[in-house]
N, C-alpha and C positions, 0 to 999 in steps of 0.2 A: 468833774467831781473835786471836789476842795478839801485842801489836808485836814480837816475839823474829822471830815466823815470818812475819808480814810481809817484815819488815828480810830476812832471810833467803831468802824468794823472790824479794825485788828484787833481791839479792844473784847467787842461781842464775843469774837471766835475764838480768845485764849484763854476768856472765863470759862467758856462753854466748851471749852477741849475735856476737861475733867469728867464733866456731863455727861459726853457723848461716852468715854470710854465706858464709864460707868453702867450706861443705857446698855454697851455690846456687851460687858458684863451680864447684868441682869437678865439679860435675854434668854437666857437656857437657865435659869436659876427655877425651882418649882415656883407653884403659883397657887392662891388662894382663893376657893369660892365660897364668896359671902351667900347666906338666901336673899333671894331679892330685897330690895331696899336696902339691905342692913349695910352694904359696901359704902354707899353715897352717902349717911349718916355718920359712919365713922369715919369719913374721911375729913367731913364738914366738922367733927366734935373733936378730931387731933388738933385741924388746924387751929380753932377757937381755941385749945388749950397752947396752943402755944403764939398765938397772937401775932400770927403771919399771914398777908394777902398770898392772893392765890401764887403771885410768881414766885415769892417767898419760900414759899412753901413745897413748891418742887422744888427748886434749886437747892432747899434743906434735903428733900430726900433723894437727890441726885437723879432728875427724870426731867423731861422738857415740859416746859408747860403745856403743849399741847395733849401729851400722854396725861397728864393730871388730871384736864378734863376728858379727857375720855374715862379713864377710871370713876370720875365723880359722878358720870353720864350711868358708870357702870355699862360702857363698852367694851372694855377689856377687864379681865382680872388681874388684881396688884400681886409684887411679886413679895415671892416668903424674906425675902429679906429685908423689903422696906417696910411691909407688916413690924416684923420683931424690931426694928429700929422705932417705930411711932411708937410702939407700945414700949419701950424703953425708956424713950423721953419724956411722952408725955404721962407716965405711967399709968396708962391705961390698958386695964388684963385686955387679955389675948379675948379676941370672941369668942361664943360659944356657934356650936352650930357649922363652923366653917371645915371645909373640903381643904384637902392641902394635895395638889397634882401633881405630876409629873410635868417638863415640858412636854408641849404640843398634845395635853391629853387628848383632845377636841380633834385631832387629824383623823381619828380611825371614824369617829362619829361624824366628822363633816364629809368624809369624802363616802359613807355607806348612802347616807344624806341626799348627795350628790347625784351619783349611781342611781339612786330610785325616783331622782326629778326625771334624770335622761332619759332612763327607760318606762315612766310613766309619759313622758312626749314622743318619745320616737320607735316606743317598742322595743327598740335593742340600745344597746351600750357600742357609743361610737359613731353616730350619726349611721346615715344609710351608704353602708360600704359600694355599690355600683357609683353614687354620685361621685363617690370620695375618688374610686379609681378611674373616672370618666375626666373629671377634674385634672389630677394628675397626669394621663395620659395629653391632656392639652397641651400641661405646663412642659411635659416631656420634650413634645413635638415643638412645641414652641420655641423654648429655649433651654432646654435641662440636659438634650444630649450634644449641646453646642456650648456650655459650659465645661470647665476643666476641673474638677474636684481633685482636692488634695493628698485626697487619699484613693477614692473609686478609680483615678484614669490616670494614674500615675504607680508603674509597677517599677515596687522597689529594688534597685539594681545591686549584682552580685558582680563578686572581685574573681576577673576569665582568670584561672591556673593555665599554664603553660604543661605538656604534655612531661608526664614525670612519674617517678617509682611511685611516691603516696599517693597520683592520681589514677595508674593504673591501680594500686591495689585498693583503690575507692572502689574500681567499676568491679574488680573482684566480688567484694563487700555486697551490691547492689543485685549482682548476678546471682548472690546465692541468697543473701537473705533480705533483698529490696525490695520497695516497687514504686512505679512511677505511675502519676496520674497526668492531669490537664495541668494541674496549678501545683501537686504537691511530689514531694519525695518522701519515702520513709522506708527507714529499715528495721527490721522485726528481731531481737532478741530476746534469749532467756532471759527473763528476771533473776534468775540464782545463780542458773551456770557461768553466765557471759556479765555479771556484773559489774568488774572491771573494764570489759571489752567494751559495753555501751560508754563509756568514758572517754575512751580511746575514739570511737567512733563519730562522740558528740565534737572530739576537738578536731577532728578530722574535717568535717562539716566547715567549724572558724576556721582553721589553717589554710583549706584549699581554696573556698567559698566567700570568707571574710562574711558568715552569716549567723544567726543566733540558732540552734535548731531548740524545739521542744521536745520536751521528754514526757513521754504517757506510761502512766503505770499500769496496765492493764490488771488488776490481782484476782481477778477471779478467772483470767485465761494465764495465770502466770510469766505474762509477755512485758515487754518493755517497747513501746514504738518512741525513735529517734526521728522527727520530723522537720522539714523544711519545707515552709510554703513559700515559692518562687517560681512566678512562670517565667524565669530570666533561666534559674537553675536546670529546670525543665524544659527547656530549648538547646539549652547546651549539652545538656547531658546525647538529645536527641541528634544536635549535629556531629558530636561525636562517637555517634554511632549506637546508642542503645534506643529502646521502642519504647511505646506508655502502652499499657495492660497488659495481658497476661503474660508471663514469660513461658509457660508451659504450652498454653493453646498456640503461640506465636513460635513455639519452638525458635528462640533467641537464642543469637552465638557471641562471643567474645569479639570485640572490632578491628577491624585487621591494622590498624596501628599500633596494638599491643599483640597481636601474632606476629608482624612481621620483627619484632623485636626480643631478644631474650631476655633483655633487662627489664623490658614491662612485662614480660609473659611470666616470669621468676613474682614479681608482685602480685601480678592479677592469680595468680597458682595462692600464693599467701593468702588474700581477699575471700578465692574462693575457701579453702580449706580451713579457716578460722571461721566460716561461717553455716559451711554445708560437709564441715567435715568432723570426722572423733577419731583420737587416739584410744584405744581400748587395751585390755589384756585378758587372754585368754587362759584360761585354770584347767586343766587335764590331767589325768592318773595313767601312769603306765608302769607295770608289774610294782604295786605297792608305794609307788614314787609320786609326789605333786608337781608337777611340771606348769610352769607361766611364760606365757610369750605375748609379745605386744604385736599391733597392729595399727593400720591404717584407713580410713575405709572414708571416701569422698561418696556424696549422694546428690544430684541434682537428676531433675525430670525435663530437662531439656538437652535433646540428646545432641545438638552440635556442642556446648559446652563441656558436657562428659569426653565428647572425642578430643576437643583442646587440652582439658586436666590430662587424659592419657597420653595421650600426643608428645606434649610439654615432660612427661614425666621419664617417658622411656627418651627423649633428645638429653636428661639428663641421665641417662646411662642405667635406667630405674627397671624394673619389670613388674609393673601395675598388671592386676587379672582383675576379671568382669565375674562379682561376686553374681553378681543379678542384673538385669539390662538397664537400671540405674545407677548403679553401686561401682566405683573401681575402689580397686584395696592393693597396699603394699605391707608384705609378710614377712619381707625378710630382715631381720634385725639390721644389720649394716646398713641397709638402702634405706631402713627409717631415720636413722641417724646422718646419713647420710640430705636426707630430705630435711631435717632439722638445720643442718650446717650450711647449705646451698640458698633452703628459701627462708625457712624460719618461719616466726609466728607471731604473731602480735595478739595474740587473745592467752591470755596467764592461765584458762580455760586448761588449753593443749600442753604449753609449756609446763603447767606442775606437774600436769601427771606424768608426760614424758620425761622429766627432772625427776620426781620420784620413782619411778620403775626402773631405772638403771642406777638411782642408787642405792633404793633395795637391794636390787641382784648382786 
């Protein structure tokens, strides 16, 4: 190729850079329908008036010559803004009669269009679904499950936590208000009550996990589900000793690498009772007097885990009673204070109220 027709093509392409922008412009600009004929005449009587050959003549209204004839073909319709430029210069009024569109008005009409070729040849919309899955099933066998796809066979990998207080009071968290599937984790809180505490929990998720969780609002069950989908999370949760479905039917217990420990049993106690627990206060009258007393009161329906909360409570020196064969409660003011000071609480849930009733009193 010889410098002539080099120079020459850089030439073509730095005229026509304006062009092209212009074209990607125009492209979503609305657009004008002439009645038939009437588009090809006034494109033929602009040009005459201004006494430009056809390439002229695009390159005046900033379109490729190719696009000109198709408009003159009246293949395409012209767009609103090169209309109002012809009709500016050459001062020729605006047509009468003409349609002024939206883009792509023609999508919703070509593709209903579309839909009633298909299904006037084939009966249905979509070809004949057995061929389609018979098809695919070849492609399968053939070579579809001996490809690696980037996303289908590649599970995305979570950051191992080392054995630790906010890991134990994770599986807390889980035990009372969790649950585990094949692929997924999620834990179930109030939308009002706990709306601090799903916060706390969603960073819990990134801190341990190194994972994004989603948040679902449930508003007409009043819930909030905190989710991570991970069969990496979902493995490890499992070797480190929790189960996938139901926790009640499976009657599930705490894993003995946080029973044999008091520092993780102190957490997993926290996890559960921010999550399966309430501080309450009780209102009573005796001889004309209003008497209030606070409480404690743990609830889970898995009864190995109810014997750990008791268990754990009375090693701290505590005296838990069995309100109901689900239910342990602590009544005595010191031992609840006491239980605030030892394991504490991370849901603002428990904490205000228990902050507010002693400093009412």
């Amino acid at each position: 190729m010889g410098v002539f027709t080099i120079v020459y093509i850089f030439y073509l392409c730095y005229n026509n850079r304006g062009m092209a922008e212009l074209n990607i412009k125009n492209k979503y600009y609305k657009r004008v329908v002439f009645p038939k004929g009437k588009q090809s005449s006034f494109l033929k009587k602009a040009q005459a008036q201004l006494g430009l050959n056809s390439r002229e003549f695009a390159r005046f209204i900033g379109i490729h010559i190719r696009s000109m004839n198709d408009w003159k073909r009246e293949k395409f319709s012209v767009s609103l803004p090169s209309l109002k430029k012809l009709c500016r210069e050459t001062k020729i009024s605006l047509p009468k009669n003409i349609e002024i569109k939206n883009p792509f008005w023609y999508a919703n009409k070509g593709a209903r269009n579309g839909g009633f070729a298909v299904y006037k040849k084939y009966g249905r919309i979509g070809g004949d679904p057995e061929y389609r899955k018979k098809k695919w099933y070849e492609w399968w066998e053939k070579e579809g499950k001996f490809k690696k796809h980037p996303i289908i066979n590649v599970c995305p990998s979570i950051k191992i936590p080392q054995q630790s207080f906010k890991l134990s009071e994770f599986f807390g968290i889980i035990l009372g208000d969790g649950g585990i599937t094949k692929r997924q984790v999620s834990i179930t809180l109030n939308r009002t009550d706990d709306k601090e505490f799903i916060l706390y929990v969603a960073d819990l998720f990134r801190e341990l996990f190194g994972t994004e969780p989603s948040v679902y609002d449930r508003l007409e069950q009043s819930i909030v589900n905190v989710v991570v989908s991970r069969s990496g999370l979902v493995n490890f949760l499992i070797n480190m000793g929790l189960k996938i479905g139901g926790k009640v039917r499976q009657q599930v217990d705490v894993p003995f690498w946080i029973k044999n420990s008091d520092y993780f049993s102190k957490a997993c106690l926290k996890g559960l009772f921010d999550t399966d627990g309430c501080f309450y206060i009780d209102k009573h009258r005796y001889k004309n007097k209003i008497y209030f007393n606070c409480g404690m009161c743990f609830r889970n329906y898995s009864l190995p885990v109810l014997l750990f909360f008791k268990t754990k409570l009375e090693q701290l020196g505590l005296h838990p009673t069995h309100n109901t064969k689900f239910s342990i409660c602590l009544r005595r003011e010191n031992e609840i204070i006491k239980y605030f000071q030892i394991v504490g609480s991370s849901n603002p849930k428990h904490l205000n109220k228990f902050k507010q009733y002693f400093k009412n009193k």
